[in-house]
C-alpha positions as CSV (number, residue, x, y, z in Angstrom):
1,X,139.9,179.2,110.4
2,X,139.0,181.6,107.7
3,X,138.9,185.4,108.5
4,X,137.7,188.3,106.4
5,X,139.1,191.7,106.4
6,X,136.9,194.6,104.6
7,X,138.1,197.3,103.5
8,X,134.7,199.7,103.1
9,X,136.4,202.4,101.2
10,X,137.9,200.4,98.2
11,X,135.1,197.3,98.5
12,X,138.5,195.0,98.6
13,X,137.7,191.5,100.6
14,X,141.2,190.3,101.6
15,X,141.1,187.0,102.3
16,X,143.4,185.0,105.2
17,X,142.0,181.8,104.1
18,X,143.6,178.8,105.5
19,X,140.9,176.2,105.9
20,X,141.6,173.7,107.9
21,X,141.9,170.1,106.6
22,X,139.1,168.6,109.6
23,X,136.7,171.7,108.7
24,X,137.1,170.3,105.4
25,X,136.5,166.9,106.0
26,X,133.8,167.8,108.6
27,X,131.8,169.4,105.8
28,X,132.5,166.7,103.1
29,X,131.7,164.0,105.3
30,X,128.4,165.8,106.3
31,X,127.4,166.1,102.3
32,X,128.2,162.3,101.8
33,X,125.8,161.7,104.2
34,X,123.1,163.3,104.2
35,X,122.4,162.7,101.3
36,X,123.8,159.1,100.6
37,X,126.3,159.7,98.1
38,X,129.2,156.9,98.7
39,X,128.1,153.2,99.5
40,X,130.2,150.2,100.3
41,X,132.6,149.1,97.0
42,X,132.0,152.3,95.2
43,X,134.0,153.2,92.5
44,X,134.7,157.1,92.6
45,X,136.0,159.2,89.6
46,X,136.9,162.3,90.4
47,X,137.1,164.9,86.9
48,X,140.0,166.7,87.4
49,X,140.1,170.2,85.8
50,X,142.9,171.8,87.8
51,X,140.9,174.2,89.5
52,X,140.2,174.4,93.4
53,X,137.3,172.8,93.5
54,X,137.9,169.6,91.9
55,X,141.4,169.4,93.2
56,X,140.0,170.2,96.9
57,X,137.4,167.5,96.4
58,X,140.0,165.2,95.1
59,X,142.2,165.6,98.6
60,X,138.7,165.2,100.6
61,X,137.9,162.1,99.7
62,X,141.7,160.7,99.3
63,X,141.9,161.7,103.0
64,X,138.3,160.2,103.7
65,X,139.3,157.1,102.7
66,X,141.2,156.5,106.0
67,X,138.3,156.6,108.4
68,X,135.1,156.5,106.4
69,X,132.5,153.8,107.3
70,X,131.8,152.8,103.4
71,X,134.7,151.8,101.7
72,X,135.2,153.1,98.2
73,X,138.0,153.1,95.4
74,X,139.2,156.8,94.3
75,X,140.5,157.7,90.6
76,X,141.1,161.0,89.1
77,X,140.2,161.8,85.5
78,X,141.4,164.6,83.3
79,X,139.6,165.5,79.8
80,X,142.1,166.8,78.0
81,X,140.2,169.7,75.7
82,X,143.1,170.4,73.8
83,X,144.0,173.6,74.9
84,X,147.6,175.0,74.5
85,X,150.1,174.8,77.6
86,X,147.8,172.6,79.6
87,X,150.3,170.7,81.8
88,X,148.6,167.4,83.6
89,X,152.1,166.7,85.8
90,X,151.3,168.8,88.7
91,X,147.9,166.3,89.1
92,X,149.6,163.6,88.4
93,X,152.4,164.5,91.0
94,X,149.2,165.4,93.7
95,X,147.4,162.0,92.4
96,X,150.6,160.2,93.6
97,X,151.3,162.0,96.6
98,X,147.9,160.7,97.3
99,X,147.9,157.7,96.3
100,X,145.0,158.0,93.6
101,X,144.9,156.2,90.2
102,X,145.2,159.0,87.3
103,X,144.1,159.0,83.8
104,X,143.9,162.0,81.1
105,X,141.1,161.2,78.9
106,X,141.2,163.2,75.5
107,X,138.3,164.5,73.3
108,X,137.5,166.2,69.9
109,X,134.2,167.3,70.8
110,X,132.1,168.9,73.2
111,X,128.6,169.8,73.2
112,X,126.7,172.7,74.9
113,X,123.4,172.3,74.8
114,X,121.1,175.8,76.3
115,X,117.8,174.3,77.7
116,X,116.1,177.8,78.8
117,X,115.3,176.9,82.0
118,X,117.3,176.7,85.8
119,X,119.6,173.5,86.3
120,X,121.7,172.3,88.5
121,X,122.7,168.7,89.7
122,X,121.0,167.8,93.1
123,X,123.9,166.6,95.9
124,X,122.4,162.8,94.0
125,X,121.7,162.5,90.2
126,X,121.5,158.8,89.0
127,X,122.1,159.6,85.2
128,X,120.2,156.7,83.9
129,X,121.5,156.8,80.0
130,X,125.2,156.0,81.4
131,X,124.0,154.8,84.7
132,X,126.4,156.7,86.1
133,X,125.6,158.7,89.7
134,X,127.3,162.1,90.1
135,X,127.3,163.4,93.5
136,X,128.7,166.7,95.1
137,X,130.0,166.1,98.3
138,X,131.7,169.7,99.1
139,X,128.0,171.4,98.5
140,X,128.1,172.5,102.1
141,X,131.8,174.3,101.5
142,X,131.8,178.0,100.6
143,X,133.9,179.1,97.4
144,X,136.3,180.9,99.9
145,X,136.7,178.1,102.0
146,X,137.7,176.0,99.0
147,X,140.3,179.0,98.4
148,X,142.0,178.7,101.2
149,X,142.0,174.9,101.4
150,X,143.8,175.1,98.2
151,X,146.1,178.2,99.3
152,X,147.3,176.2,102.7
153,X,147.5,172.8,101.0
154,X,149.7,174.3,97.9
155,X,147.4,172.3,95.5
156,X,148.6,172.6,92.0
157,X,146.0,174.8,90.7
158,X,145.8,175.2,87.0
159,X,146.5,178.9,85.6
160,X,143.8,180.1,83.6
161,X,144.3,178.3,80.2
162,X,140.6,178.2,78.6
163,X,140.3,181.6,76.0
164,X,137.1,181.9,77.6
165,X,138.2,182.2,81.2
166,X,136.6,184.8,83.1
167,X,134.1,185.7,79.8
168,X,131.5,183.0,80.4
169,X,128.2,183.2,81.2
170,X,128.6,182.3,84.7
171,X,131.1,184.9,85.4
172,X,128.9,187.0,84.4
173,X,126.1,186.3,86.5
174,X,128.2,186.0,89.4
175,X,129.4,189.9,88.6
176,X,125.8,190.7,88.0
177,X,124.8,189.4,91.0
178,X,128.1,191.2,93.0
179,X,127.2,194.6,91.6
180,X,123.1,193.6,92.6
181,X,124.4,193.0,96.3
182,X,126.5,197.1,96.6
């Protein structure tokens, strides 16, 4: 159950989130399906960055796996972007506990490409030049709901360790659009 307290005169949200594991996999389950993202014998790789998301996404379909109708294989994969401090142990201790293969996968370049126009992955994209399918099975899950899944569960969410943490373009279209909404 998540509950919201507001606090009108500071604009403070306090947050007693505690989502529950079923709403969780409710939701999940509800994004796999509608819109066809696992099929019998698929091989899922889950990237790993230490945040809530992918780590909440990662426990999803490890608990999935139980009761789902299409059976699928589960492996977790961090790229390793060489910043200072980053500790991968934590994951690997979860991956255990959850009994999902982990690999750190290290590289020396990354490319940002601006395109000028809007973009997102649909919950399906087949990306034909690797042939690889990326799918996003929490879309119907709320950023706070993903907070307190990871708050209750204790997942070992990584500090912030990228310089450009919190100074990124998205944050700040999602201040933008904060300060649009008051």
């Amino acid at each position: 159950t998540l509950y919201f307290k507001f606090e009108t005169t500071t604009r403070k949200i306090c947050y007693n989130v505690h989502m529950e594991l079923q709403r969780l996999l409710s939701l999940t389950r509800k994004g796999l399906d509608d819109y066809n993202q696992i099929n019998d014998g698929d091989k899922i790789a889950v990237g790993i960055s230490g945040g809530k998301d992918s780590l909440t996404l990662l426990y999803a379909l490890s608990e999935l796996r139980r009761f789902y109708p299409h059976k699928y294989e589960l492996i977790g994969i961090t790229v390793d972007l060489g910043f200072p401090d980053f500790d991968t142990s934590k994951i690997n201790d979860l991956c255990q506990k959850l009994n999902v293969p982990y690999h750190v996968v290290e590289t020396y370049l990354m490319s940002l490409i601006y395109e000028g126009r809007f973009h997102t992955f649909k919950a399906v994209t087949f990306l034909d030049r690797t042939g690889i399918t990326a799918i996003r099975p929490l879309l119907y899950i709320n950023e706070s709901d993903v907070i307190g899944f990871a708050n209750k569960m204790n997942l070992p969410v990584a500090g912030k360790l990228c310089p450009a943490d919190g100074y990124t373009k998205r944050e700040y279209v999602k201040e933008l659009l904060k300060n649009l909404n008051h």
